[in-house]
MARBA-272762 format. One line per field, with one value per residue (C-alpha): residue in one letter; x, y, z. Coordinates in steps of 0.5 Angstrom, whole numbers, plus 500, padded with zeros to 3 digits. Layout:
REM MARBA-272762
res = [A,...]
px = [X,...]
py = [Y,...]
pz = [Z,...]
REM end
This chain:
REM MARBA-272762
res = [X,X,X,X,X,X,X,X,X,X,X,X,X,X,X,X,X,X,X,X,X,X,X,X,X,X,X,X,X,X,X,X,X,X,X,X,X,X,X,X,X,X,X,X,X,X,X,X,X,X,X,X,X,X,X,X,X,X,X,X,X,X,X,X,X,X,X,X,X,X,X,X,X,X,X,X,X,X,X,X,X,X,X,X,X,X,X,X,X,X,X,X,X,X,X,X,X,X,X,X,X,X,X,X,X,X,X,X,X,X,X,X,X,X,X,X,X,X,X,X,X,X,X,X,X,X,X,X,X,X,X,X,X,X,X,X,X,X,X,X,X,X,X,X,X,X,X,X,X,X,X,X,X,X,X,X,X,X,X,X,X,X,X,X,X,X,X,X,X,X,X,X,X,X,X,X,X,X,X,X,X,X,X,X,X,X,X,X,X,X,X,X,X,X,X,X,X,X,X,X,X,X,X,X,X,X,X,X,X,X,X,X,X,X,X,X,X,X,X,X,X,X,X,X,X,X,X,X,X,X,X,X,X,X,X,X,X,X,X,X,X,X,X,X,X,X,X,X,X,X,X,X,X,X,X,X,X,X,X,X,X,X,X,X,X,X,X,X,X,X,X,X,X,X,X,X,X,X,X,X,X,X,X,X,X,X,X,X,X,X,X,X,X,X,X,X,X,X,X,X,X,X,X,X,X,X,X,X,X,X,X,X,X,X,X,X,X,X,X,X,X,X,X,X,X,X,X,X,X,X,X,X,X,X,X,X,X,X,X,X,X,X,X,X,X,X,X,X,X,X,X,X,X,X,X,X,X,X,X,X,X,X,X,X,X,X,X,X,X,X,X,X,X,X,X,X,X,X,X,X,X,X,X,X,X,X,X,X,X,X,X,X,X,X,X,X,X,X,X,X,X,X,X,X,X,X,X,X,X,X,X,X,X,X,X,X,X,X,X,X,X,X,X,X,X,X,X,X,X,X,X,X,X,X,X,X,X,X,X,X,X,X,X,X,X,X,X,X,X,X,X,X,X,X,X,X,X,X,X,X,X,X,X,X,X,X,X,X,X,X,X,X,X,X,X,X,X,X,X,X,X,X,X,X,X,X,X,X,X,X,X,X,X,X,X,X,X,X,X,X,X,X,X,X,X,X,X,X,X,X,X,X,X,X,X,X,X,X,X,X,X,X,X,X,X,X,X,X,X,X,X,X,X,X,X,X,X,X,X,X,X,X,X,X,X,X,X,X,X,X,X,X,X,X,X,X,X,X,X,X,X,X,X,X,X,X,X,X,X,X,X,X,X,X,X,X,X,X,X,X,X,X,X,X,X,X,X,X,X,X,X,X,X,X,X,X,X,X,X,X,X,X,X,X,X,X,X,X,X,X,X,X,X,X,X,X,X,X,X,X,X,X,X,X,X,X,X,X,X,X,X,X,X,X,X,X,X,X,X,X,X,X,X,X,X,X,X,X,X,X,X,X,X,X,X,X,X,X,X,X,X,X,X,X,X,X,X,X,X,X,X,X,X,X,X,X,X,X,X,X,X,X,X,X,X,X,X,X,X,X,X,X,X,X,X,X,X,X,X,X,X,X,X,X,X,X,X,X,X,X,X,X,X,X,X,X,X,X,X,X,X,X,X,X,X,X,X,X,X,X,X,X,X,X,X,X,X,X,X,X,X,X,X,X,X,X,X,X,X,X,X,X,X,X,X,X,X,X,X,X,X,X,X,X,X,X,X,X,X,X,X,X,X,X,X,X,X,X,X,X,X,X,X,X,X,X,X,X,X,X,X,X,X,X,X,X,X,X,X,X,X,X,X,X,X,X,X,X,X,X,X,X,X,X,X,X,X,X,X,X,X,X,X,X]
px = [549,556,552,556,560,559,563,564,568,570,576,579,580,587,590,594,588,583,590,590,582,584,590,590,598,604,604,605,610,606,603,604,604,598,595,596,588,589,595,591,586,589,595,596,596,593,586,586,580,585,591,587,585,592,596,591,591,598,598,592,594,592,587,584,584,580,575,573,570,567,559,556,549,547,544,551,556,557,559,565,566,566,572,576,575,573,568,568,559,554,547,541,536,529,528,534,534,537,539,536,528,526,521,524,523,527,531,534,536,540,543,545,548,552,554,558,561,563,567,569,573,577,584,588,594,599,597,593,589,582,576,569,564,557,550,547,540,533,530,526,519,521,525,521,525,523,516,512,517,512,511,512,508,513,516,512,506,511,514,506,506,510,513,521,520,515,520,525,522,521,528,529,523,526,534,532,528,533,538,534,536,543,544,549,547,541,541,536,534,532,534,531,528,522,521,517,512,512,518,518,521,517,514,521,521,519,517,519,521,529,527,523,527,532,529,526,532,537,530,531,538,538,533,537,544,543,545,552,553,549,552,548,551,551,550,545,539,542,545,549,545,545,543,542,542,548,546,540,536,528,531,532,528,521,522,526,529,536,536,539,540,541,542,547,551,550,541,542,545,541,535,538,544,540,538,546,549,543,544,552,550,546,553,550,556,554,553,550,552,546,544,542,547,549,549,551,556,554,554,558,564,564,570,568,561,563,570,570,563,561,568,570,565,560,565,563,568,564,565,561,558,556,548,546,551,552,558,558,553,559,562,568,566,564,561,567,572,571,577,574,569,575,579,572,570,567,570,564,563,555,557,552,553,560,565,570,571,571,576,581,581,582,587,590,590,593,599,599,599,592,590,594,595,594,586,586,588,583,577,579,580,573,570,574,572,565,566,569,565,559,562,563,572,575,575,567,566,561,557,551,546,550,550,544,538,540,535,530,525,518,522,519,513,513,506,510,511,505,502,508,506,498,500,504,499,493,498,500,493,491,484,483,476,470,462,462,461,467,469,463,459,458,452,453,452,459,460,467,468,474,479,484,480,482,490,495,500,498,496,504,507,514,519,515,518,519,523,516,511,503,505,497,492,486,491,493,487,484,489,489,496,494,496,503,506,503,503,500,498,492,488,485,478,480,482,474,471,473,472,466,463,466,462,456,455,455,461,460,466,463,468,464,460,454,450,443,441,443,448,448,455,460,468,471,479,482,489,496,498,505,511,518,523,524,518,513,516,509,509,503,499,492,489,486,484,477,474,474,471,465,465,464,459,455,454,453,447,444,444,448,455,462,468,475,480,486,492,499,506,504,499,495,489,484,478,473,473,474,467,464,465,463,470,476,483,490,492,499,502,501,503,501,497,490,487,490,486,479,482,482,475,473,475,478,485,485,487,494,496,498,501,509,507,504,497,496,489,491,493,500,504,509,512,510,514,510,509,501,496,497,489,492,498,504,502,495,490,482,483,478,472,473,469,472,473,475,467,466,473,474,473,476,484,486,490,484,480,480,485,484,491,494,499,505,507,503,502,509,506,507,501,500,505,509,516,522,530,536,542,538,537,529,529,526,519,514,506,507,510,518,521,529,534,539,545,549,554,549,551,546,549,543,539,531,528,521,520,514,511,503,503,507,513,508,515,521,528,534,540,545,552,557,555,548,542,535,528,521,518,511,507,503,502,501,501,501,506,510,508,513,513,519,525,532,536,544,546,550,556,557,553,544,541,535,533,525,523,526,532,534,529,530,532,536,536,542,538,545,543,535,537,542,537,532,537,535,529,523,518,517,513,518,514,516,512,512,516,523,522,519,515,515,515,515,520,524,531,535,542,548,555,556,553,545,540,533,526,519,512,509,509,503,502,496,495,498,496,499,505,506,514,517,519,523]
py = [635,632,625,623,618,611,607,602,608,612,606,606,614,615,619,624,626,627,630,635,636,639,643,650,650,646,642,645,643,638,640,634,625,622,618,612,611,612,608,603,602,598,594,590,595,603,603,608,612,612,615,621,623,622,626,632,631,631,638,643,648,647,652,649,641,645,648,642,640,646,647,653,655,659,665,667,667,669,666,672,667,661,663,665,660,654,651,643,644,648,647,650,649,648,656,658,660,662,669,669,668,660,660,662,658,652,656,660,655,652,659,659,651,654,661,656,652,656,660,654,652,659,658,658,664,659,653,649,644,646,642,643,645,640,642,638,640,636,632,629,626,629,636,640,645,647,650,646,639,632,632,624,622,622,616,613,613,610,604,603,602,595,596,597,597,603,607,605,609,615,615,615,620,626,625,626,633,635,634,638,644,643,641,634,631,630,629,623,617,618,610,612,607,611,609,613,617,623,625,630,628,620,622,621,614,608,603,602,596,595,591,595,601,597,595,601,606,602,602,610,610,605,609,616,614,607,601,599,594,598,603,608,609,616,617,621,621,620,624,622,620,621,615,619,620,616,614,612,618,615,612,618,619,621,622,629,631,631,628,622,615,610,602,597,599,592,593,600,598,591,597,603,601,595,600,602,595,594,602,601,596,599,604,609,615,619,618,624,624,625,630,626,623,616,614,622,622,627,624,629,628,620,617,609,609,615,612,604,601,606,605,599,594,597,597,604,608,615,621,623,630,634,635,643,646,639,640,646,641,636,637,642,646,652,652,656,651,645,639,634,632,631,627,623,622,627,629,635,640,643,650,654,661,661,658,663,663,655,655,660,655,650,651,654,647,643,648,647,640,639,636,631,632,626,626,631,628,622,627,631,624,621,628,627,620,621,627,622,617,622,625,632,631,629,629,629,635,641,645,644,645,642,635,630,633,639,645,640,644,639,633,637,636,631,627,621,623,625,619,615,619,618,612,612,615,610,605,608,609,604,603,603,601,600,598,597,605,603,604,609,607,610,615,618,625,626,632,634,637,639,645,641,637,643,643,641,645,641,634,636,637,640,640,643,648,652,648,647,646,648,655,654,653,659,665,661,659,666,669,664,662,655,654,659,655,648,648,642,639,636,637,631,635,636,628,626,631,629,622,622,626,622,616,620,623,629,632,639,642,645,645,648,641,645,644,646,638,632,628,621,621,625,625,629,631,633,632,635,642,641,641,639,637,639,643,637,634,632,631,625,622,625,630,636,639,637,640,633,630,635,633,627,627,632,628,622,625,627,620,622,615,618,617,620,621,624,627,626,624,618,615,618,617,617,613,619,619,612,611,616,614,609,608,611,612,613,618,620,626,624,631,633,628,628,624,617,618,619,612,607,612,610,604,605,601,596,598,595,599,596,599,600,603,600,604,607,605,611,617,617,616,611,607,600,598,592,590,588,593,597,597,595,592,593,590,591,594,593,591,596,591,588,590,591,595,594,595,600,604,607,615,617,620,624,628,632,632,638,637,642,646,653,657,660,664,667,674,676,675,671,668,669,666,664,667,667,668,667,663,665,672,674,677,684,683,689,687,680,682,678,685,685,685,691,689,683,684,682,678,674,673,673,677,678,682,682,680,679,673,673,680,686,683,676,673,673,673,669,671,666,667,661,658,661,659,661,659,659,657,656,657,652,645,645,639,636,635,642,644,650,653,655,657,656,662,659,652,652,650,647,643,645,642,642,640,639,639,640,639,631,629,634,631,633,632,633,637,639,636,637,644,644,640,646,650,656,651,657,656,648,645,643,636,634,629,624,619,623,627,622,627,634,638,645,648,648,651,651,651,652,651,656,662,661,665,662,665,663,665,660,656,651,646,640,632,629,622,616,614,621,621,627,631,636]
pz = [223,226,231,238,236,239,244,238,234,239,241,234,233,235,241,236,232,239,242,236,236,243,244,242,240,244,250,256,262,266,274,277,274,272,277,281,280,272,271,275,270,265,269,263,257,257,253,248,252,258,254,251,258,261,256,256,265,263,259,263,269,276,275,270,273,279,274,271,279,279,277,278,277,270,275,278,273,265,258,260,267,263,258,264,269,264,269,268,268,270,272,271,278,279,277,273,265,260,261,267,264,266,261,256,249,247,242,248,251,245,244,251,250,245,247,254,249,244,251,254,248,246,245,251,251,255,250,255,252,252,254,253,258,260,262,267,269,273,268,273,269,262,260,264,265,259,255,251,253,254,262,263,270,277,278,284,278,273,280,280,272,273,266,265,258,258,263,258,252,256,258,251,249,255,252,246,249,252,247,242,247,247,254,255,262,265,274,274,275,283,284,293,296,299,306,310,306,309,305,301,295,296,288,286,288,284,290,297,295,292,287,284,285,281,275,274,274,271,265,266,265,259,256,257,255,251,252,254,248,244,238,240,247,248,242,237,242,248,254,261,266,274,279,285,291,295,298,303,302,302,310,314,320,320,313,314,307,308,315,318,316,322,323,321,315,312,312,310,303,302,301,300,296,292,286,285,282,277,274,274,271,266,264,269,267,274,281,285,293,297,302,308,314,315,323,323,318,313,305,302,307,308,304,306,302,296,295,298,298,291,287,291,292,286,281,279,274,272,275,282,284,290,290,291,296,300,301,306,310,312,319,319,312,309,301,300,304,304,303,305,301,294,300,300,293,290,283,283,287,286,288,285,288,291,286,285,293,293,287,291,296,293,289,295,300,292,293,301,301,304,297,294,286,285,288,283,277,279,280,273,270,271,269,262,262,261,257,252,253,252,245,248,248,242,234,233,239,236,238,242,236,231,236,234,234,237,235,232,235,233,238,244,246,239,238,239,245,248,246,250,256,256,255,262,265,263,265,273,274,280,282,290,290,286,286,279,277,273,267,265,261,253,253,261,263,267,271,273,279,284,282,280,274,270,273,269,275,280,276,274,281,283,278,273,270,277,282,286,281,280,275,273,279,280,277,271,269,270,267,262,260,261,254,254,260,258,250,247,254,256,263,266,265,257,257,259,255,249,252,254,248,244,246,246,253,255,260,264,268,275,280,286,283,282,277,273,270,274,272,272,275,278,278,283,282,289,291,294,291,289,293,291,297,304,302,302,308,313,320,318,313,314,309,311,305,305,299,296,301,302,294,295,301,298,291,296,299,293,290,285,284,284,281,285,283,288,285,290,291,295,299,304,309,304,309,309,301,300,303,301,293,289,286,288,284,287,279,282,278,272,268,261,259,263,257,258,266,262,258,265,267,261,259,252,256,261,268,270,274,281,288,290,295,302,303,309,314,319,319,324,318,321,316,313,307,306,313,316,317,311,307,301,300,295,288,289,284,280,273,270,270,277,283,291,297,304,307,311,314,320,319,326,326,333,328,326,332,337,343,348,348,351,347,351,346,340,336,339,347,352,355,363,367,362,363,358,361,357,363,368,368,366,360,358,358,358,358,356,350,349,346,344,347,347,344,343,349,354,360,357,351,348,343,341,335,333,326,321,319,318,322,325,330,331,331,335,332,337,336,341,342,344,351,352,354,352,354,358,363,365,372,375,372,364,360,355,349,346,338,337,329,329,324,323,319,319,319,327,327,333,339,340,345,348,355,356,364,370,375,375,371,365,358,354,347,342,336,332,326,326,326,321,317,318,316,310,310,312,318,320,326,333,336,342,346,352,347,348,353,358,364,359,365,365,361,355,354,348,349,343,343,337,334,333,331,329,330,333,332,337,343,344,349,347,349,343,341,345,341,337,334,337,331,327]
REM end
């Protein structure tokens, strides 16, 4: 096998041998000088590093410098593309594969890796140098794209874990699966400061607080690429690394994936940016832009945080790139056109789809002028830094398989590193409560209920092999491919069978909790089904699935002790099922280990496990990063013979009570008195029944269609020219706030506003970005209270300055509780 060589050995290979290594035949004419950036780099001498990579900047085509800023998805284009294009990367997405099969075995990954290589480096009929391609995948808690990879716990279970050295190690444990699949760049760690939970992707954060945040990805990163002052940094075992997302992506309000960050920049980056320094200086060799906006700004287009504040107060010198199609969000942009994001900082382009059309504009606005040559150079420099520094440019450049451990099939999903992710699942477990039940003792007769006991989907979480997880649930284990999907793993149920028989009980698996011989105990396993990103945003911490709870409540009125277990990607409001067991365990996703759950329940290892996360007492969902009021505090956890609870909990949430309401519009009618028009003019309405519009040249400039979303036409399609206006108006004097299930087909290009009441006292509400926010995001909930729309009133009417279709399915009026946040 030919190793990565090291930084160490790097620095002393000459320019002339990697410039050889390289080029296909003689140089050609250069495009354009190097850049002032690269120049700059050294002021007193060049380094070797900086004059092997401006010599060949020096030598390549404006088509290929374009290419390599490039990275599309592995889904829209073949190793035939890559040999005429070049592209710089690629990815595969949360439910991409190789030759179009994402469960694919590992060897069919690495046969795909060196199929891409192998065509990104054929010789170039003009004499260009030629550059080799990287692949960068989501490897978020382990290679668990890939079949039969060691799923590690999410991060907010390793932020409980407390333990830099263990994330460290499994930093290490996942680069060397992802490098036995031939695949160079992984786009973790997650260095977000989670601060509000109902954030979808609250999982991927370690802690709400910074410090923590910090320590752990600069652990992450240490751990996948190595240590800086170490010879082996990106080395055998090694892979590039992604502090993402820049930044301020845990800030959004109300917790909207991808939304907007607000405040003083300087407070912003004390907490969101505190993560940055500590991975840059842990060598970090990839920043990923985020999605959200900063006070309106959208990531992807702002030149003061991705190039002043990130390059120029950070000090970082590796390559920054775009998140999925996050560039076509920046104001002003298409995918496909889109100037400004390169202007600002960002060296790649995640275009997964739409490459050739970006390339082609691209390479248009370098030649009109729009794009400086010289931003280009820059950016085509720091991609071939880090390829350099990664041993993918140079002399000892090979084949995927013939890198490292490349093709050593056992690595994946090794003994060793299935027992460094129990383990880390022992040590993120965090015992809430307990009267004493715990640890269970040696000859008890266990009963485990709860569907997800025997769930290692759900245990797992989203980016498990599919983009929003939970593959097995009832499907799975009926169809048994359990062990096809999750070869090797381990359910929480498999963990306390063994454990317990082994320490002389009995256990049996019930998940309805029947049972025929009364057990001594009962451990009930229930939590959240999977989601990943903007599809686990919530608008509340209250938990509606109560099949725990009823559980629990009907083992309690048997008089048989409980134990539960709740599987999330964040805290919740847990009162109910906190009173009703004897002990409660917050278990996090912990993934494909569930016996290192049964070795806290057990005993077998000391609980160590401790809160980075605030615990809420209510169901609301506001905030409280640290702050009173929360039922336990950051830092707080039982060792495993301790006892403790919080007494007696208040059960009562105002979310889940019955709240008299009326729905205006529901199953594609609108209720008795209700009224649409569309700029003043009554729209056409036949039996109460909101039926389309003929034609879109209507005076109107509005359009209605019927469309499906749980029966016939229960769901109304808007199609919004410039300048129209649409709404309803209800009769008489309802109340209350409006709830409006709602969806949003294309990203609006210009204003939204929404206006709430009537005459004088209406309110008009900017919802520009909440909608473009929503955009391509599937059906969401519309909450609009007295707390932004003082009075509420009678009517609500949407107005655009821009084509806008979007789709309603209802409109309902209810009291809401005193203080509900409107939201989107």
């Amino acid at each position: 096998m030919i190793m990565r060589a090291n930084r160490t050995m790097r620095a002393v290979i000459s320019t002339a041998a990697l410039a050889l290594g390289l080029s296909a035949c003689a140089a050609v004419p250069a495009d354009g000088p190097a850049t002032a950036a690269i120049e700059s780099a050294a002021p007193t001498a060049m380094s070797e590093e900086d004059a092997v990579i401006a010599d060949l900047v020096s030598r390549m085509s404006l088509e290929r410098k374009i290419a390599q800023l490039i990275q599309p998805q592995i889904n829209s284009f073949t190793p035939e593309d890559m040999e005429r294009y070049r592209f710089g990367s690629y990815l595969n997405g949360g439910n991409g594969g190789p030759y179009g099969d994402e469960f694919a075995p590992a060897s069919e990954w690495l046969r795909y890796a060196d199929e891409m290589y192998d065509a990104s480096v054929r010789p170039l009929p003009n004499g260009e140098p030629v550059i080799p391609t990287m692949w960068g995948t989501d490897a978020v808690h382990g290679h668990t794209n890939v079949v039969g990879a060691t799923i590690f716990p999410h991060n907010i279970g390793l932020g409980a874990t407390g333990d830099a050295d263990l994330v460290r190690r499994i930093g290490h444990a996942t680069a060397i699966e992802i490098e036995v699949t031939g695949i160079d760049w992984n786009f973790s760690p997650t260095v977000a400061v989670a601060q509000d939970d109902r954030w979808g992707r609250t999982y991927e954060s370690y802690s709400e607080d910074p410090d923590i945040v910090a320590r752990m990805g600069a652990a992450l990163v240490e751990g996948l690429q190595g240590n800086p002052q170490a010879d082996d940094f990106l080395g055998t075992g090694r892979v590039i690394a992604t502090a993402k997302h820049f930044f301020g992506d845990g800030g959004t309000e109300q917790g909207v994936d991808q939304g907007d960050v607000n405040g003083d920049i300087d407070e912003l980056l004390a907490v969101h940016g505190r993560p940055y320094p500590a991975a840059i200086d842990a060598g970090v060799e990839s920043v990923m832009a985020s999605f959200n906006s900063i006070n309106g700004r959208k990531m992807h287009g702002n030149e003061m945080l991705l190039t002043d504040v990130l390059r120029g107060q950070m000090g970082f010198d590796g390559l920054v790139v775009g998140d999925w199609n996050g560039h076509g969000q920046v104001q002003g942009c298409t995918v496909t056109d889109c100037p400004q994001s390169l202007l600002a900082g960002l060296d790649i382009y995640m275009v997964p789809d739409d490459w050739r059309g970006l390339m082609e504009n691209l390479i248009a606005q370098v030649n009109d002028g729009t794009i400086p040559m010289a931003r280009v150079d820059e950016a085509v420099t720091r991609v071939l830094r880090v390829k350099y520094r990664a041993g993918i440019l140079g002399a000892d450049a090979a084949r995927p398989s013939e890198r490292g451990v490349g093709g050593q099939f056992a690595l994946l999903g090794s003994p060793q590193h299935r027992a460094l992710a129990r383990e880390a699942v022992a040590a993120s477990q965090v015992i809430l409560t307990n009267d004493g039940i715990l640890p269970l003792a040696p000859g008890m007769d266990v009963l485990v209920a709860g569907s997800a006991a025997d769930d290692i989907g759900q245990a797992s979480g989203g980016w498990t092999l599919e983009w929003q997880g939970g593959l097995e649930g009832e499907m799975g284990r009926s169809a048994g491919i359990a062990d096809a999907i999750f070869p090797g793993a381990t359910s929480i149920w498999d963990g306390l069978e063994m454990a317990v028989t082994t320490g002389g009980g009995t256990a049996t698996l019930s998940e309805d909790g029947s049972f025929t011989t009364r057990p001594d105990v009962a451990v009930v396993v229930f939590g959240e089904r999977p989601y990943a990103e903007f599809a686990g945003d919530r608008p509340d911490m209250a938990f509606r699935d109560e099949e725990g709870l009823n559980l629990l409540r009907g083992f309690r009125e048997q008089g048989i002790p409980t134990v539960a277990v709740f599987l999330s990607g964040r805290p919740m409001w847990m009162n109910r099922e906190m009173n009703a067991a004897n002990a409660f365990v917050a278990s996090w996703l912990p993934g494909s280990e569930g016996a290192g759950v049964a070795d806290i329940l057990t005993g077998a290892v000391q609980a160590t496990g401790r809160l980075s996360f605030s615990w809420p007492n209510d169901c609301i969902g506001r905030p409280l990063n640290q702050a009173e009021g929360a039922l336990f505090a950051v830092g707080y956890g039982l060792s495993t013979r301790e006892t403790g609870n919080r007494g007696e909990l208040g059960e009562s949430c105002s979310l889940l009570e019955e709240r008299d309401g009326a729905d205006l519009f529901t199953s594609g009618r609108l209720a008795t008195g209700v009224n649409a028009y569309a700029a003043g003019g009554a729209l056409t309405i036949a039996d109460d029944v909101l039926i389309q519009m003929r034609g879109s040249s209507s005076p109107a400039g509005v359009t209605m269609r019927g469309i499906d979303r749980n029966a016939q036409e229960d769901a109304r399609e808007i199609a919004m020219q410039p300048g129209a206006r649409f709404g309803i108006r209800q009769d008489g004097t309802g109340s209350g706030g409006y709830r409006i299930a709602y969806r949003v087909e294309e990203r609006p290009a210009g204003p939204v506003t929404l206006i709430v009441g009537d005459g004088d006292t209406a309110t008009r509400l900017d919802v520009t970005m909440q909608f473009q926010n929503a955009a391509g995001k599937g059906w969401r909930e519309m909450v609009i209270s007295e707390e932004c729309a003082p009075g509420l009133g009678q009517r609500i009417e949407f107005a655009t300055g821009s084509q806008l279709t979007f789709a309603i399915s209802s409109i309902t009026r209810e009291e809401l509780p005193e203080g509900t946040a409107c939201s989107f």
